[in-house]
C-alpha positions as CSV (number, residue, x, y, z in Angstrom):
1,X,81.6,116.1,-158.1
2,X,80.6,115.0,-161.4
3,X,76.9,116.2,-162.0
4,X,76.2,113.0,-163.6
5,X,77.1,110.9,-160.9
6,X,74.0,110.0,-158.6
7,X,74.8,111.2,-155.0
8,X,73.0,109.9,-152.0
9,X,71.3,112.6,-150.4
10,X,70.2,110.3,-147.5
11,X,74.0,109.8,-146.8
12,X,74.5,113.2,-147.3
13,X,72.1,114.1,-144.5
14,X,73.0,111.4,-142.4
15,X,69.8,110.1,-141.8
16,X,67.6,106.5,-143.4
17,X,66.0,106.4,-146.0
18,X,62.4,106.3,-144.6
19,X,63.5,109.8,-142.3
20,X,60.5,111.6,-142.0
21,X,60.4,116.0,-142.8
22,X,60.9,116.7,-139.1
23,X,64.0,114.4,-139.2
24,X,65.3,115.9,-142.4
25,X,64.9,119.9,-141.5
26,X,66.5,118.6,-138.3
27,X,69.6,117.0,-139.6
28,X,69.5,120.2,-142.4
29,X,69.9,122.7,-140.1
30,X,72.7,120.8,-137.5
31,X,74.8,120.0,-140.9
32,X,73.7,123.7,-142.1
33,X,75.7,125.3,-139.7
34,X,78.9,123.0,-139.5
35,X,79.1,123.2,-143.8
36,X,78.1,126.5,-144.1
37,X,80.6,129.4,-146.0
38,X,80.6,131.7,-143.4
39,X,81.8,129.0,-141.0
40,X,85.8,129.7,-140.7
41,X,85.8,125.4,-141.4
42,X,82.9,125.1,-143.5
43,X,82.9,123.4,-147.2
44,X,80.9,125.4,-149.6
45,X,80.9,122.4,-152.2
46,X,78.9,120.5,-149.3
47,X,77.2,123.1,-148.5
48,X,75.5,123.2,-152.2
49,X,75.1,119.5,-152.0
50,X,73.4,119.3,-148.7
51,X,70.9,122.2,-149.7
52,X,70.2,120.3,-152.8
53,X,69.5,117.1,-151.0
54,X,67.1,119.7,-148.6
55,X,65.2,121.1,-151.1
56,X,65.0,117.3,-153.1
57,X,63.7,115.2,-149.7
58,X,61.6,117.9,-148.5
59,X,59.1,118.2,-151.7
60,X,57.1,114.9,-151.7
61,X,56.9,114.9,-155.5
62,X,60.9,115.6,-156.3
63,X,61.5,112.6,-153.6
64,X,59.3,110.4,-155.2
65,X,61.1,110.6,-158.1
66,X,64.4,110.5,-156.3
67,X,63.9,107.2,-154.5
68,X,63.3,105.3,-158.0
69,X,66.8,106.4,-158.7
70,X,67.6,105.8,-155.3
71,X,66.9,102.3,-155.4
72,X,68.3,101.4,-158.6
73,X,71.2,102.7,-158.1
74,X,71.8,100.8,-154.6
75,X,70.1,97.5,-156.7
76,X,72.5,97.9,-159.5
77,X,75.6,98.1,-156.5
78,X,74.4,95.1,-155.1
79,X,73.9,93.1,-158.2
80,X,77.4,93.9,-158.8
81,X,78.6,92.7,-155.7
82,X,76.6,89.4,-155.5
83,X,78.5,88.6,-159.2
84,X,81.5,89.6,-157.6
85,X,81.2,87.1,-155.4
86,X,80.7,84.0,-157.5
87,X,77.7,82.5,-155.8
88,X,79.9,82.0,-152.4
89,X,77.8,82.2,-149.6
90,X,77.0,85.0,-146.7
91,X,78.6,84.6,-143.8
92,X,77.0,83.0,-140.6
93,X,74.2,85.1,-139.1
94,X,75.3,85.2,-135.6
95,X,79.0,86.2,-137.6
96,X,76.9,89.0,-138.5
97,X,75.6,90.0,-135.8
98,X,78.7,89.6,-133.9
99,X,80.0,92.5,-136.5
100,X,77.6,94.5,-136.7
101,X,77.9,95.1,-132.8
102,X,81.3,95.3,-133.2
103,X,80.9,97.8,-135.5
104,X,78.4,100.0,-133.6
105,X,80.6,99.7,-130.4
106,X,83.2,101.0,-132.2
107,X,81.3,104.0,-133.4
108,X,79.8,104.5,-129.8
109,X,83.1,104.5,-128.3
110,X,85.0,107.1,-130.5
111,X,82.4,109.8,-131.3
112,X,79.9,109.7,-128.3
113,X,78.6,112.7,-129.5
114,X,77.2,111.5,-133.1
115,X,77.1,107.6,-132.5
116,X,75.0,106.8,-135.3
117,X,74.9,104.9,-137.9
118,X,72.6,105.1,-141.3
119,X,71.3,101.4,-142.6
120,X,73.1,102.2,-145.8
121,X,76.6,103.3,-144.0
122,X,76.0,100.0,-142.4
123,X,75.6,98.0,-145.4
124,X,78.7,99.8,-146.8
125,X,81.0,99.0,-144.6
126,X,79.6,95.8,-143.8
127,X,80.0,94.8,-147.8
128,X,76.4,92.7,-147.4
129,X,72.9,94.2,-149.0
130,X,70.5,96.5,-147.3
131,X,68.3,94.2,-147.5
132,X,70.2,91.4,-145.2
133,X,71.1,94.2,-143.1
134,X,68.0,94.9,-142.4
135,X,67.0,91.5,-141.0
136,X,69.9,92.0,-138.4
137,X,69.1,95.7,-137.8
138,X,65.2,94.5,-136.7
139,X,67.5,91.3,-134.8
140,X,69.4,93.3,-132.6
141,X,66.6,96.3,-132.0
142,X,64.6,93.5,-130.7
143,X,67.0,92.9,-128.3
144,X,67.9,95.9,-127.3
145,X,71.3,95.9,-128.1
146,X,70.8,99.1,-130.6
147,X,68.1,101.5,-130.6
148,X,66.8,104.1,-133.4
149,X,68.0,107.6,-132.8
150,X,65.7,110.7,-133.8
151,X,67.8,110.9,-136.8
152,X,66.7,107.7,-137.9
153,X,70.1,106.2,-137.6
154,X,71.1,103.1,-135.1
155,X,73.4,103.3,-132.2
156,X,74.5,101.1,-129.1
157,X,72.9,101.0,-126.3
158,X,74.3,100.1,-122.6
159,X,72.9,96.5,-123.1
160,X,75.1,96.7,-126.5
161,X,78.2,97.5,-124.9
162,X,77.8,94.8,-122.0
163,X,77.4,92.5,-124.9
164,X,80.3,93.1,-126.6
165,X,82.5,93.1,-123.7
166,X,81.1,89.9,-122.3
167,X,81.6,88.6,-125.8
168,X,85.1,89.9,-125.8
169,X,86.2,87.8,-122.6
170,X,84.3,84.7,-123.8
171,X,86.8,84.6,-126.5
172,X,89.9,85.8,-124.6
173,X,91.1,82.4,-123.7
174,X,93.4,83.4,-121.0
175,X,90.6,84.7,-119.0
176,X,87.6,82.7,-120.2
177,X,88.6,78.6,-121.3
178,X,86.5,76.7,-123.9
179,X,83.2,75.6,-122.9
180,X,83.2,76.9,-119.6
181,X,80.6,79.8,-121.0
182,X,78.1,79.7,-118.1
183,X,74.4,80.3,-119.0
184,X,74.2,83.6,-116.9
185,X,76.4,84.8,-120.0
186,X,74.2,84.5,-122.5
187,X,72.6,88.0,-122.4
188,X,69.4,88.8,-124.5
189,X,71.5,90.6,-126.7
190,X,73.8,87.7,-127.7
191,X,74.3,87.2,-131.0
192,X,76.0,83.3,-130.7
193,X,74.1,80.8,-133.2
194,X,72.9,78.9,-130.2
195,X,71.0,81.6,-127.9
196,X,67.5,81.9,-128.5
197,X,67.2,83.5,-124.8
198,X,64.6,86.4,-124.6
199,X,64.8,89.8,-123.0
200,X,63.2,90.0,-119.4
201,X,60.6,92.1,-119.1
């Protein structure tokens, strides 16, 4: 890796950006082990990197200062993007939504044992700013429909996954026909345009 290329030590930790020490010595010393030399499939070049994003996020004063570069760097990548996209529009919110479930089910469903996802891993793979994703992340935490891990990262939960599914037949016109959606359907969770329905107690 170049060493004047910025490298996102949240990322490379896997956890958010507003991780607290506990949650960063944590993730350290799970990824510590799997990266390490002496590990028969470890990767000494992450290795370096991860103990360098360690010893950066762990001293208040050396994060401090790594955030500012943090945060222009993800700016500057989102400036780009917005010019990229002459002025068009975002995408629906419930479209959104409807993704971003999608996208967390996905996760869920092939590695059940590290189903998280970081906001900026989100944001990525989304293409949209952290800081519309953010609005959808607090959306859908509300609701249940993902949860914060210890990590700091989000995952599905089971009302998540009934969502999706649910979602999945209300589009599947061979078992589901247009307009016949009954209320019962609408879960707390659901991310249509036209549910404002509000979890049960």
């Amino acid at each position: 890796m170049n060493g004047s290329s910025f490298v996102d030590y949240y990322d490379v930790l896997q956890i958010s950006s507003n991780a607290d020490e506990d949650t960063i010595q944590q993730m350290f010393r799970h990824l510590a082990k799997k990266w390490h030399p002496d590990n028969p499939k470890g990767d000494p070049e992450r290795f370096r990197i991860l103990v360098e994003a360690n010893k950066t996020l762990t001293n208040p004063e050396k994060r401090a200062t790594y955030d500012v570069k943090y945060q222009k760097f993800w700016e500057a990548k989102w400036n780009l993007s917005e010019n990229a996209s002459n002025g068009r529009s975002y995408v629906e919110d419930s479209e959104v939504r409807e993704s971003l479930l999608s996208l967390f089910y996905v996760q869920r469903r092939s590695k059940m044992n590290d189903p998280g996802l970081g906001e900026m891993e989100v944001a990525r793979l989304m293409r949209i700013p952290i800081h519309l994703i953010e609005f959808h992340l607090w959306y859908l935490k509300e609701k249940n429909c993902i949860q914060r891990l210890e990590n700091g990262q989000y995952a599905l939960t089971v009302l998540g996954v009934d969502e999706m599914e649910k979602s999945r037949l209300r589009l599947n016109s061979d078992r589901l026909l247009e307009g016949q959606t009954s209320t019962s359907e609408k879960e707390a969770c659901e991310p249509d345009r036209e549910s404002r329905v509000s979890l049960p107690a």
